[in-house]
N, C-alpha and C positions, 0 to 999 in steps of 0.2 A: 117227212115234214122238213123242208127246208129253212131255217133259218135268213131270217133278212139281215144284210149289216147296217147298220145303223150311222147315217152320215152325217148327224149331227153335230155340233160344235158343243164341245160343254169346256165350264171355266177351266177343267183338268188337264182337259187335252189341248187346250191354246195355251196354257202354262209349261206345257209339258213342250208343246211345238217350241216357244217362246228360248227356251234352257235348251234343247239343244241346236236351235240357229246360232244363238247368244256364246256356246260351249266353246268352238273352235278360235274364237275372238279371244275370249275368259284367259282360254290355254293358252295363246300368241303374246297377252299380255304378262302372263306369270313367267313366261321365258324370258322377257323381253329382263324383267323384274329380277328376274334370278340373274342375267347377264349381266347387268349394271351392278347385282350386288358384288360377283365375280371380280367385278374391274373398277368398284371400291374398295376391295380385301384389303385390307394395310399389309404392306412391304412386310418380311420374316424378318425378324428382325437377325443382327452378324450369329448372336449364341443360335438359332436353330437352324441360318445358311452353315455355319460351321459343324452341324452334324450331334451339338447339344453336348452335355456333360463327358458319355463314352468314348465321341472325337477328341475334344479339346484334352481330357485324360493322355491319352496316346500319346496326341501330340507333345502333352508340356511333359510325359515321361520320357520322349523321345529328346526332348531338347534338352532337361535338368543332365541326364548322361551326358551328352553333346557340350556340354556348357564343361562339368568336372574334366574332361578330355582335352576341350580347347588349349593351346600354349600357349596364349596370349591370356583369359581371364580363370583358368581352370588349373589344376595342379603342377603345371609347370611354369606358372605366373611371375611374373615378375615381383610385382604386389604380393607382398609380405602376410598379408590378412587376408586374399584372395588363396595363395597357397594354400598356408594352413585350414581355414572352412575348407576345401575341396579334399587335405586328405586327410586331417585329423577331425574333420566333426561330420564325414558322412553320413553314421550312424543318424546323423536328423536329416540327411536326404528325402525318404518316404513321406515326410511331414512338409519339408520346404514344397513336395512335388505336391499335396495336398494342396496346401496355401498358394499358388503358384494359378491350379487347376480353380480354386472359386476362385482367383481373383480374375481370372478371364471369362470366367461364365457370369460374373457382375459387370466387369465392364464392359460384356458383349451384348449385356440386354438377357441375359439368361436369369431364371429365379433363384439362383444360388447366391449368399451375401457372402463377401470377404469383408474381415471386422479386422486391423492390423492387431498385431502381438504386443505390438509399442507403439502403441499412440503418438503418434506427433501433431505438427501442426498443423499438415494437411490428413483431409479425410482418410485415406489410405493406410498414413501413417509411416510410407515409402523410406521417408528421410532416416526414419529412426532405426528403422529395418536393416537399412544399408549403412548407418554413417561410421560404425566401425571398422568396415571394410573400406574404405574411402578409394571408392572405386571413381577413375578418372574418366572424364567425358572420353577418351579412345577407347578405353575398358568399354565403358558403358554401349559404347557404339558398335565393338568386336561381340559383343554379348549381343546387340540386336543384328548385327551381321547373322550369329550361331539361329537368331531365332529364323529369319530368312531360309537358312538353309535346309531346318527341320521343316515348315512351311512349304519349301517346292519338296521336299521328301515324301510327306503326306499330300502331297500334292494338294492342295489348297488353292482356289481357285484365285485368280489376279487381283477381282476385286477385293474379296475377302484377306487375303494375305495382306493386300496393300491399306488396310480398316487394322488389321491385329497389329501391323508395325507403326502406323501411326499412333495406336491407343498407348505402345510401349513406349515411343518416340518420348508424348508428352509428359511423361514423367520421369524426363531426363533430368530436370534442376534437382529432384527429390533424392534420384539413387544416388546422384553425384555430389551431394550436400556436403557428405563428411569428406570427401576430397578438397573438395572450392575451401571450404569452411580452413580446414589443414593448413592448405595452401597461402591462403589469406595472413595468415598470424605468421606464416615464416617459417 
């Protein structure tokens, strides 16, 4: 007994025709969708093109060494107050390199807050940090030089390198406060 197929149209099967004509379109659209969301991603921000906390670690342990070594701002200084901090208060090196590391992963955009030790006038608190070392705008300049160099060390790409010396740049009135301020009075 053969069976007859049945050639009828029922709502199921024109439904069913319907979704997969409809399918390939559906799909073209959801890539189309997923493309544009692609190429709306917001930009990484400098903290995760820099490789996030583990990088920037490295690095600023790379550069705090680098910095103590320097002849110009590090234990063979000139500056009386730059000596002394690089050989008689090392002992808080590991801390300065902590405080050092959130302050670059706040101002890179990274989730980590740096809160300063000594509040001052600005957010940061930079001035107060720095004003007994009264470090001079050439200090301050040989110290972003030192950072530069740990930067091409860790190989750090152009843009990025030239984002972390800027961010260090603008708070050159701050480090240098207890210098100007010195200087001023005579």
């Amino acid at each position: 007994m053969a069976r007859s197929r049945s050639t009828s149209m029922t709502r199921r099967n024109i439904i069913t025709g319907l979704a997969l004509a409809a399918a390939p379109a559906a799909l073209a659209g959801a890539g189309n969708a997923y493309a544009q969301t692609q190429q709306t991603k917001p930009e990484k921000t400098l903290y995760e093109r820099l490789g996030g906390v583990f990088a920037i670690a490295a690095v600023v342990d790379h550069f705090s060494d680098a910095v103590v070594k320097n002849p110009i701002v590090g234990q063979k200084s000139k500056n009386p107050q730059l000596r002394q901090w690089h050989t008689k208060n090392l002992t808080r090196l590991p801390g300065l390199k902590f405080m050092r590391t959130l302050w670059v992963c706040d101002v890179s955009g990274g989730p980590l807050q740096f809160k300063a030790t000594k509040p001052g006038t600005t957010p940061l608190g930079l001035e107060e940090a720095h004003r007994e070392l009264r470090i001079s705008p050439a200090e301050f300049d040989e110290v972003a030089a030192e950072l530069a160099r740990t930067l091409d060390f860790a190989k750090v790409p152009k843009r990025e390198k030239a984002e972390v010396l800027a961010a260090f740049a603008a708070h050159k009135d701050e480090v240098t406060a207890g210098y100007l301020a010195r200087n001023k009075r005579g």
